[in-house]
C-alpha positions as CSV (number, residue, x, y, z in Angstrom):
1,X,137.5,82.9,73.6
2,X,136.5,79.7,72.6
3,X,136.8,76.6,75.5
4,X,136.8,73.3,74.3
5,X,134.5,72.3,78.1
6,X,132.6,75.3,77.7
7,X,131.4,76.3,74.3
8,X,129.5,72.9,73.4
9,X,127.3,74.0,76.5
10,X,126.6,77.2,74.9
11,X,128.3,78.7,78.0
12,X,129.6,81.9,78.5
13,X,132.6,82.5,80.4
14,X,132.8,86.0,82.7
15,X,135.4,87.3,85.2
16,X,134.9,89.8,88.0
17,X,138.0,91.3,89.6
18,X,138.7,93.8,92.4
19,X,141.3,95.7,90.2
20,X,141.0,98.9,88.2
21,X,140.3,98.8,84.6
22,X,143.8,99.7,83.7
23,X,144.7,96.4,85.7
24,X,142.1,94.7,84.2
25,X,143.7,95.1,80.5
26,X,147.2,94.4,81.5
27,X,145.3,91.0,83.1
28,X,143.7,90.3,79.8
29,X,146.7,91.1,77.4
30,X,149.0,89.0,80.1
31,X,146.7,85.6,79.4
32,X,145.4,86.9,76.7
33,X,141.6,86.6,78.0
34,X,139.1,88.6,75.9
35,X,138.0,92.1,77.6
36,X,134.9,92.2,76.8
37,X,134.7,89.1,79.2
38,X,136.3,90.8,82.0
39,X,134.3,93.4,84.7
40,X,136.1,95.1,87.1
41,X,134.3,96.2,90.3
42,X,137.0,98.2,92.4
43,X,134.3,98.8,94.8
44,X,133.9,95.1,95.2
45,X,130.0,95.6,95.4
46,X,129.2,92.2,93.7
47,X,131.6,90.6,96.2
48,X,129.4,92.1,99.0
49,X,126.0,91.3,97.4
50,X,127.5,87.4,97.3
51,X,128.9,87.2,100.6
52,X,132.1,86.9,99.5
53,X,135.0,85.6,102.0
54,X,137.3,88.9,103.0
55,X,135.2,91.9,102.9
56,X,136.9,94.7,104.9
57,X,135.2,98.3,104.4
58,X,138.1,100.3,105.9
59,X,136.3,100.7,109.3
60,X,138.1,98.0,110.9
61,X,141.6,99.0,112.6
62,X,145.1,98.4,111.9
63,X,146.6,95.0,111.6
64,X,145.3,93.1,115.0
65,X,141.8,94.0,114.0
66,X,140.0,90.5,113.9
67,X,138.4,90.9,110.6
68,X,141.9,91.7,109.5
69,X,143.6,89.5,110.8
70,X,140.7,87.2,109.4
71,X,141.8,87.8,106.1
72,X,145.3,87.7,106.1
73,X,145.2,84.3,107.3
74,X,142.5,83.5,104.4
75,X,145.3,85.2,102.2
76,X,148.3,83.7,103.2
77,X,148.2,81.0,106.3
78,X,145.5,78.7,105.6
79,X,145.4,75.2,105.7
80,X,143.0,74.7,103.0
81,X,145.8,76.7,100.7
82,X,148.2,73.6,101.5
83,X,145.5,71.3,101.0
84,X,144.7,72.6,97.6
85,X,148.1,72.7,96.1
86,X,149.1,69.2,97.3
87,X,146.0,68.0,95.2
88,X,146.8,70.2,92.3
89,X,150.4,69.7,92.0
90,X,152.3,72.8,91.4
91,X,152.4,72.6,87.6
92,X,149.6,74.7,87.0
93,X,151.3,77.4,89.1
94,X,154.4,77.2,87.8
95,X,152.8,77.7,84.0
96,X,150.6,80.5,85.3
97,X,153.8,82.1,86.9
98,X,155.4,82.6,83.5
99,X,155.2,86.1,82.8
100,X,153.0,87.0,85.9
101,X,152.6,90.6,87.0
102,X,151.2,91.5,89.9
103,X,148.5,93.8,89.9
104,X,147.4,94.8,93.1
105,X,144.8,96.6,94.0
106,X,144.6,100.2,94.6
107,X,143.4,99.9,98.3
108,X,145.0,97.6,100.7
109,X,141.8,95.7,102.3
110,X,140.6,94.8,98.7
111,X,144.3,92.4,98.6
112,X,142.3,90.4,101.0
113,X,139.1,89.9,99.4
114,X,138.3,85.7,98.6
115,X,136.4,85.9,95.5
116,X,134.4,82.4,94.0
117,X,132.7,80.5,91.3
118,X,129.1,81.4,90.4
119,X,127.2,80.0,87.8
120,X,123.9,81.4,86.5
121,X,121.2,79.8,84.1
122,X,119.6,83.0,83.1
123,X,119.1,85.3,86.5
124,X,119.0,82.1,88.8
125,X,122.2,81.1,90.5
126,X,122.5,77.5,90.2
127,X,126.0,77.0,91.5
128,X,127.5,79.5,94.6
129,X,130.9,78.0,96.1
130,X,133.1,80.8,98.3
131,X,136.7,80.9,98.6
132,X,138.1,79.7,101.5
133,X,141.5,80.8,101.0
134,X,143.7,81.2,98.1
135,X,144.4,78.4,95.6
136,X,141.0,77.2,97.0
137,X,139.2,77.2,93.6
138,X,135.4,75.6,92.7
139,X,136.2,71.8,92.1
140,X,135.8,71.7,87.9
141,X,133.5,68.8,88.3
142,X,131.3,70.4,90.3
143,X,131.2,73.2,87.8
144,X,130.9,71.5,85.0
145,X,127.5,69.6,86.8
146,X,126.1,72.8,87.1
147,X,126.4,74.1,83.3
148,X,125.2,71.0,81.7
């Protein structure tokens, strides 16, 4: 996939998702995005390893559990979701909207898991920045001051 930002920096660009990999090829042909740049991890292990904002391992209870209720709010009723979109405008969502499919995953808690932007210079993370909330994506400034 070549990235007019990316490739002059000899960088390589690699997605992690929650889904299956049957969901992860419907997300690829639906962009397109190449596959061999996409990893699923339905048991959202590299998610965990990072910390990741939303990580429910089924023990909690129904709905007015706190961690649950923690991430439904991260999901859905966040201010920082606001926030983001009024900077943004609403353009890119409506582009990305065309033809979107959703492609939930198979288990319920991983619907709430915040995911992030991690850059790595060989094995050394040089750039870690969490989720808040949905629509709360890695500033592209900041990213781009990590790869150079």
């Amino acid at each position: 996939m070549k990235n007019s930002l990316l490739d002059p920096n000899g960088v390589l660009l690699v997605v992690v998702g929650v889904g299956s990999p049957e969901s992860g090829k419907t997300f690829c042909e639906s962009l397109p995005f190449p596959e061999e740049n996409l990893f699923v991890d339905p048991s959202r292990s590299a998610y965990k390893a990072l910390e990741m904002h939303g990580d429910l391992d089924g023990t909690e209870g129904w709905f007015f559990d706190k961690k649950v209720m923690e991430g439904v709010r991260r999901l859905f009723f966040t201010k920082v979701t606001g926030e983001r979109i009024k900077e943004r405008g609403t353009e890119g969502i409506k582009s990305a909207m065309k033809g979107y499919q959703p492609l939930m995953p198979k288990n319920a808690i991983d619907s709430v898991q915040q995911g992030g932007t991690v850059v790595f210079k060989g094995h050394e993370i040089v750039y870690l920045r969490k989720d808040e909330a949905t629509a709360d994506h890695a500033p592209l400034e900041e990213v781009m001051r990590a790869i150079a």
